[in-house]
C-alpha positions, 0 to 999 in steps of 0.5 A: 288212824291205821288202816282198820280204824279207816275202814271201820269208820268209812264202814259206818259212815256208808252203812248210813247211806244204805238204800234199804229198799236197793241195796243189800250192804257195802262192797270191800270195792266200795270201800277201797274206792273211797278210802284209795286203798287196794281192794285185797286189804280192804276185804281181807280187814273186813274180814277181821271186823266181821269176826270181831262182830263189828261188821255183818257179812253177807255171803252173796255175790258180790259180798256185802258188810254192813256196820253192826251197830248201824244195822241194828239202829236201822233194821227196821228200814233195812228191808233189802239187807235183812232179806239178804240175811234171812235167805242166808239164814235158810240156807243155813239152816238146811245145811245145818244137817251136814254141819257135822261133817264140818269137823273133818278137815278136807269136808269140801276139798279132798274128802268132799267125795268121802263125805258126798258117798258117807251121807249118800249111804246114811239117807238109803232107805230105808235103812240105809246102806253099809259102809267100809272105811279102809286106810292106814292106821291113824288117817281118822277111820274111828273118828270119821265113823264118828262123824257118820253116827252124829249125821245119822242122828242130826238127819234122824235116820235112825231109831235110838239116836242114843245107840252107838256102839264101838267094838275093835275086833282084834280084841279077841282076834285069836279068840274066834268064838268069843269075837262070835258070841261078843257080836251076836250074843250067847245062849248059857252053855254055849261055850265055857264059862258061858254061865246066863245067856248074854246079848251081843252087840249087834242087839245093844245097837238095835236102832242105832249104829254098830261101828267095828273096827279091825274087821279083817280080824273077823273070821271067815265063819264071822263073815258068813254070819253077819253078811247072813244079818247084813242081809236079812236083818236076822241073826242067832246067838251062839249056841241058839239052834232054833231061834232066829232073832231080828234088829235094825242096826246100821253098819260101819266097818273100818279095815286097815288092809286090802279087802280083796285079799281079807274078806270073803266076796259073798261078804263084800258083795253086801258092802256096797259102799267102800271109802278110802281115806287118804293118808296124811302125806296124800292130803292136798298141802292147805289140808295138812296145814289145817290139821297141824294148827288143828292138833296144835289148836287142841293143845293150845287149849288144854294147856291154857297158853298161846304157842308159836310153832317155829316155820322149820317145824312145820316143814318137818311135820309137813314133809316126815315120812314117819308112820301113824298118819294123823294119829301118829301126828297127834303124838308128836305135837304132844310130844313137842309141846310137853319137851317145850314145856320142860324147858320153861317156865310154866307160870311165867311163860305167855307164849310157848314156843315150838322149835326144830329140838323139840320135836322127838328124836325117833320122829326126826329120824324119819326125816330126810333133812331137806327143808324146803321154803314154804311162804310163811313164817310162824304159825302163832295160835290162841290158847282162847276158843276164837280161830285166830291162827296167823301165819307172819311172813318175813320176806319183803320180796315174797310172793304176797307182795308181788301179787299185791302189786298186780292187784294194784296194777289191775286196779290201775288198768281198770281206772284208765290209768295205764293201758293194757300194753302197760298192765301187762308189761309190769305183771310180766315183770313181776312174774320175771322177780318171781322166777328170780327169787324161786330159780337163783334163791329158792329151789335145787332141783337135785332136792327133788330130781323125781318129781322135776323129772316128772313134772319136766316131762309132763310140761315138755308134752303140754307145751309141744301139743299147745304149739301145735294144737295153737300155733303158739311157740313156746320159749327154749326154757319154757318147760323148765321155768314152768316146772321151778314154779309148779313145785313151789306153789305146790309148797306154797300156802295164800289166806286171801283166796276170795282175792286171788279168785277175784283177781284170776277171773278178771285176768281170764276175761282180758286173755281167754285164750290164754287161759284156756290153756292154763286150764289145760296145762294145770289140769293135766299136771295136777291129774297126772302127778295126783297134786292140787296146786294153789289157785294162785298159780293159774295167775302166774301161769296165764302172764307166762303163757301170754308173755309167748303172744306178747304182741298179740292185738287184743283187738283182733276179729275172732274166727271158728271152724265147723266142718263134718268129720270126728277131727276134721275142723279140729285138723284144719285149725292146728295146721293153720295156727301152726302155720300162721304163729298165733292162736286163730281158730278155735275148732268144732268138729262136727260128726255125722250124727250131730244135728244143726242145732246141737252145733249151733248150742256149742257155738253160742257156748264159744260166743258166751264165753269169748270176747268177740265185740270186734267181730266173728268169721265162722267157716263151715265145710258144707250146708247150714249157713241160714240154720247156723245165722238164725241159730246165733243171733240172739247170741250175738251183737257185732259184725258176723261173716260166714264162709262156706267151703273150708280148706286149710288154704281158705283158713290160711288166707282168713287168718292172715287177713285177721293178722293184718286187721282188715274189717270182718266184710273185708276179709270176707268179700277177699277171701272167697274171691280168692279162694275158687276151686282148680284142679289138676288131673294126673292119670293113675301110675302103673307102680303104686307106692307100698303102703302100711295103714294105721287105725283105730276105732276111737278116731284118727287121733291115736291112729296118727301116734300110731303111725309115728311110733311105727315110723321109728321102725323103718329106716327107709322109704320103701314103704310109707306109713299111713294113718286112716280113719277106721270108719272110712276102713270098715265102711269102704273097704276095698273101694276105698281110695286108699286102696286104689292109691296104694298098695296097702301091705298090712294094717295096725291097729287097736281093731280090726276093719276085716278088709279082704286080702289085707293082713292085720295086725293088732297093736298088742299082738305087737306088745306079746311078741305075736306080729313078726310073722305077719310082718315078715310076710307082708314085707317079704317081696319089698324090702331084704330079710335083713331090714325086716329082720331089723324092723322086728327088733325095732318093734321088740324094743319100742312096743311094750305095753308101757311104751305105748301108752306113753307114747299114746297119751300124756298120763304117767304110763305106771300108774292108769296100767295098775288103775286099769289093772285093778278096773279091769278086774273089778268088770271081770267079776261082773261079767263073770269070766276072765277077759283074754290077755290080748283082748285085756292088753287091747283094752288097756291101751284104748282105755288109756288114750279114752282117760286122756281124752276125758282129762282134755276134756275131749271124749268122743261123744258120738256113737253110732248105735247109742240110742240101742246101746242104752236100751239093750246094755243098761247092765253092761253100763252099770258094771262099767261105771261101778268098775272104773268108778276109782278112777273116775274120782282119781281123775275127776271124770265122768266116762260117757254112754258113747265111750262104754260103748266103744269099750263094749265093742272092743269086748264083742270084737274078741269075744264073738258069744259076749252078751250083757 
């Protein structure tokens, strides 16, 4: 029997079993444990029983099947099963409104936000909000606006379910007064030729929807009128003078252009919803396959035979530069199955075959000739109605087998059949064929040299902040094999994904740490390079990062930092990590302002998420030693110790006991004996050291980048560079330490801490060329003119606005400066004035390293006066969140109340009579 016929029959046989009043169905688990297959086939099999209406799927978690015929015989007993279908059933049926949106490829991935905004503004009351579509010719805007109508019926938002109506205003574009009385209508006499009165369209769709596209054809008199009806609901027909007339009418425009530049503000005020909708070739790569085999689906169909499209074509499609998007696409899929046609056969030929010549010419002209290996062979599709599209892989070494391999090693680990140290060894061989195949087979980085440039430098900085965030030491070539395998599973496509999810999560639980940092690392590549890669990379990517660890214990006592300060437990934990070779400690910083419990609420979410059965050492600065005890031991079961007084010294000595497994009361009992205070007094010296302090009001963090950028601009060590902590600057001033250790010459910053006597200069005076003099002076006794005189060279060269935020954060420095740009503006025209050009540089920089810190998900939480901010900005929040929300679905973020804040300061800081 083959493989199917196995699980069908062990299907049935286990259905029988079922206890109706315990168990919901059978697991693809059950099945392969009894039949000694691997779990991925057997669920993937399960599958195709469940489409064949041979066997039930239940969508819960875990999945259940259950043997249709069995079910039907036994329904009547079968309480639990048919519970779990009914509840399935009901959710079902609420979604059933939403199922229209179903038919847009991309509904739930990279339309998801489209789609959320889209039924947002239908359900309005009470009658709904305006909708803009804007993108290229052919990206689906008319077939979106569509979708929109048929969920504005399905959910019963409008009055006459049956009225839609599609006007393309560039019918009369050069017609400004028949494009007029077409849309409101025309009273006899109103123009020539205007014989009877006439309604418009506007009153043809009263109680349904009215999509216009082309709206930028709309002239500006056109505008004034319908945002008078967007408005008001009322409108006069051309020609009418005293007459107002009223109607109920949905609106949905579609542009293919820049509505900042085709429309008046008064009429895009009224337009409170504007949805961009990617082009094909911004489409996350499964996205673009669906459309493909979608179009070709269609055909298909129509033509009434079956078509296997060769894999080349559907790199070129893939990868084509031409112009028109989907709508473009659609032609040329017609076009290729017509040129096939021509050369067959038609009555005779079962299956049309789609190949490289019959694409057309004109198309092929836009491509650039590379093919590149994406992981699947043919595509066949059905001329039937069934979804039955399947992709044949050729290769017996691809990636399919490989990851198979691993599950059946997963399987072995959980079995006992081989130990970790065994399991792990075979995935990182594995992972070592994979590099083989995609490094000496498949890949030439001369094919692509942009993006492995991009991809090479984004990788270079993850991995430089991991070692010294972690303490984990990368090999020489990391970057480079980390860049070959992102650019191939950017191009690579898995139909198994509930599989590979499952598997990943099982990964995860062995080697948390690790994947925390896959997290990361993916996080920040996808952000950066606006790409989704496929989830089987994360698979990879945490065997290759555990491969930097390999003979890390997996039996080791887990340990925390918890100290006071914005970084101060975070500092801590990067030296020790670095010092010790290994990822130790995990860090929570604890601001001031941040309450016992709040503290205690992140240390049980660490406790929940982190394997800690071989027991927990937590160091704390200061205080809460009983409140921290009482606060986690719900939370936790196994050997706990708690020290207090952190140094770097205590952390190390910790963490090398922790490396050489001493038990948790060991380490506890020896370090704190080793660890008493000493001193050593030195009297203060006559001469002190020049010094230039580096700050910044967000936190110590940028101040240190600062601090490194301004150390490339000296060349000896008269004076020494130093970054602070703006709080400690403003709060202290002059009677800080700082001033008393050194003499401080000048301090750089991205704000002013106004201490006396001590000149300041902003980073983007530096930027626009305005700090030379400042400098000059504050140098002038210390070191030669013709030092100084080259330190400011070196300031010309290294501060450009570009530079710096690349040298600040990890983000593509072009890009967030044209996204901040058009932000930026979007908050100018809310606040209603133009923001000075120091204070719009200032604010670039700040919001950059404020997106990183949000992409790292580290945003700074705390903010002295949130509490007054809230009550007082509400407004201010409004406008920031509407300004910067582009960017806030670019890099799938959320800006806090505390990080507005920070921004709002920035403003009244250059701004000294802002209020908002």
């Amino acid at each position: 029997m083959t493989n199917k016929e196995n699980i069908m029959k062990s299907l049935r046989e286990l259905s029988l079993k079922i206890d109706g009043e315990k168990e919901c169905g059978v697991t693809a688990k059950d099945i392969s444990d009894s039949l000694g297959l691997q779990r991925n086939i057997v669920s993937h099999l399960l599958n195709v029983l469940n489409k064949e209406e041979k066997a039930i799927k239940i969508n819960t978690r875990p999945v259940y099947f259950i043997d249709m015929e069995v079910y039907k015989k036994r329904k009547g007993e079968l309480k639990l099963v048919t519970n779990c279908l009914e509840s399935k059933k009901g959710d079902a049926k609420e979604g059933n409104v939403s199922e229209v949106f179903k038919k847009l490829i991309g509904y739930n991935g990279s339309l998801k936000y489209v789609v959320d905004q889209c039924k947002s503004a239908v359900l309005y009351p009470p009658m709904g909000l305006p909708i803009l579509l804007i993108g290229s010719s052919g990206v689906g805007k008319s077939f979106l606006a569509q979708i929109i109508y048929e969920f504005a019926k399905a959910s019963n938002s409008i009055e006459s379910p049956e009225r839609f109506v599609i006007f393309n205003c560039a019918e009369y574009a050069n017609n400004p007064e028949l494009l007029s009385a077409t849309l409101f209508g025309s009273v006899k006499g109103a123009y020539t030729g205007a014989e009877r009165d006439r309604p418009g369209l506007i009153e043809e769709a009263d109680g349904g929807v009215l999509f216009l596209d082309e709206i930028h054809r709309l002239p500006p008199e056109g505008q004034e009128k319908l945002f008078l009806f967007l408005d008001k609901g009322v409108f006069r027909r051309l020609g009418e003078a005293e007459r107002w007339r009223s109607a109920k009418v949905r609106m949905i425009f579609a542009t293919t252009e820049n509505p900042k530049d085709n429309f008046l503000e008064t009429f895009l005020r009224r337009i409170p919803l504007i949805v961009k909708i990617p082009s094909f070739q911004e489409r996350p790569l499964s996205e673009k396959l669906e459309i493909i085999q979608s179009i070709y689906k269609k055909e298909a169909i129509t033509i009434k035979k079956d078509i296997l499209v060769s894999n080349k074509v559907i790199n070129i499609l893939l990868k084509s530069k031409s112009g028109g998007n989907i709508g473009g696409l659609i032609n040329v899929i017609k076009l290729s199955c017509a040129s096939a046609l021509e050369g067959s056969s038609y009555k005779t030929i079962k299956v049309l075959k789609i190949k490289i010549n019959n694409l057309p010419i004109d198309f092929m002209e836009n491509f650039d000739g590379i093919l590149s290996n994406v992981n699947f062979a043919d595509m066949f599709i059905s001329s039937s109605g069934i979804e039955d599209t399947h992709y044949f892989n050729k290769s017996s070494s691809s990636i399919s087998d490989l990851t198979s391999e691993i599950f059946k090693f997963a399987e072995e680990f959980k079995e006992n059949d081989i130990t970790q140290e065994e399991f792990f060894r075979k995935c990182l061989e594995n992972f070592n064929k994979l590099v083989d195949e995609i490094i000496f087979n498949e890949i030439d980085k001369r094919r692509n040299a942009v993006m492995f440039g991009s991809i090479k430098k984004i990788t270079e900085n993850i991995l430089v902040y991991i070692e010294s965030e972690y303490g984990i030491k990368y090999f020489a070539n990391s970057s480079e094999i980390i860049t070959y395998i992102v650019i191939y599973f950017m191009e690579y496509y898995n139909e198994n994904e509930e599989d590979i999810n499952e598997l990943i999560d099982y990964m995860s639980e062995k080697y948390p740490k690790e994947y925390k940092i896959v997290t990361k690392i993916i996080e920040t590549i996808e952000t950066n390079l606006d790409i989704a890669l496929n989830k089987i990379l994360n698979l990879y990517m945490l065997i290759y990062i555990k491969s930097f660890n390999q003979k890390k214990r997996s039996d080791r006592t887990s340990a925390v930092l918890i100290a006071h300060g914005y970084s101060t437990a975070s500092s801590i934990a990067s030296v020790a990590n670095r010092m010790l070779g290994e990822y130790i400690f995990e860090a929570i910083d604890m601001p001031l302002e941040l309450s016992t419990p709040e503290i205690v609420t992140k240390l049980n979410s660490y406790i929940r998420e982190t394997n800690i059965s071989n027991g927990l050492i937590i160091l704390v600065d200061m205080g809460s030693l009983e409140s921290i005890y009482k606060g986690i031991t719900k939370e936790f079961y196994g050997d706990l110790a708690i020290i207090n007084n952190i140094s770097t010294y205590l952390a190390l000595d910790v963490g090398s006991r922790i490396l050489n497994s001493e038990s948790v009361e060991q380490i506890a009992k020896e370090a704190v004996k080793g660890n008493v205070s000493k001193y050593n007094y030195i009297p203060l010296s006559k001469n002190r050291k020049n010094a230039i302090i580096t700050t910044c009001l967000t936190g110590i963090g940028a101040a240190k980048k600062i601090k490194d950028l301004m150390d490339k601009c000296f060349t000896n060590d008269e004076v020494e560079v130093i970054a602070y902590d703006y709080e400690g600057l403003e709060g202290n001033g002059k009677e800080g330490n700082i001033f008393k250790q050194y003499d401080v010459r000048l301090i750089i910053g991205t704000s002013d801490p106004s201490i006396e006597d001590v000149p300041y200069i902003s980073v983007e005076d530096f930027i626009m060329k305005k700090g030379e003099s400042l400098l000059k002076n504050a140098l002038r006794d210390v070191v030669d003119i013709e030092v100084i005189d080259k330190i400011n060279r070196e300031v010309v060269k290294l501060f450009t606005l570009e530079n710096v935020i690349n040298y600040l954060t990890i983000l593509n420095p072009s890009k967030i400066i044209d996204q901040v740009e058009n932000a930026l503006y979007n908050l100018e025209i809310g606040i209603g004035f133009k923001l000075p050009n120091d204070l719009k540089i200032s604010l670039y920089i700040h919001i950059s390293c404020m997106l990183e810190r949000l992409v790292i998900k580290d945003p700074i939480m705390n903010y002295n006066k949130s509490e007054e901010f809230l009550k007082y900005h509400i407004h201010f929040i409004e406008l920031v969140k509407k300004a910067f929300s582009v960017i806030e679905q670019f890099y799938k973020v959320e800006i806090p109340i505390s990080e507005i804040g920070f921004i709002y300061d920035s403003i009244k800081n250059k701004v000294s009579d802002f209020k908002l």
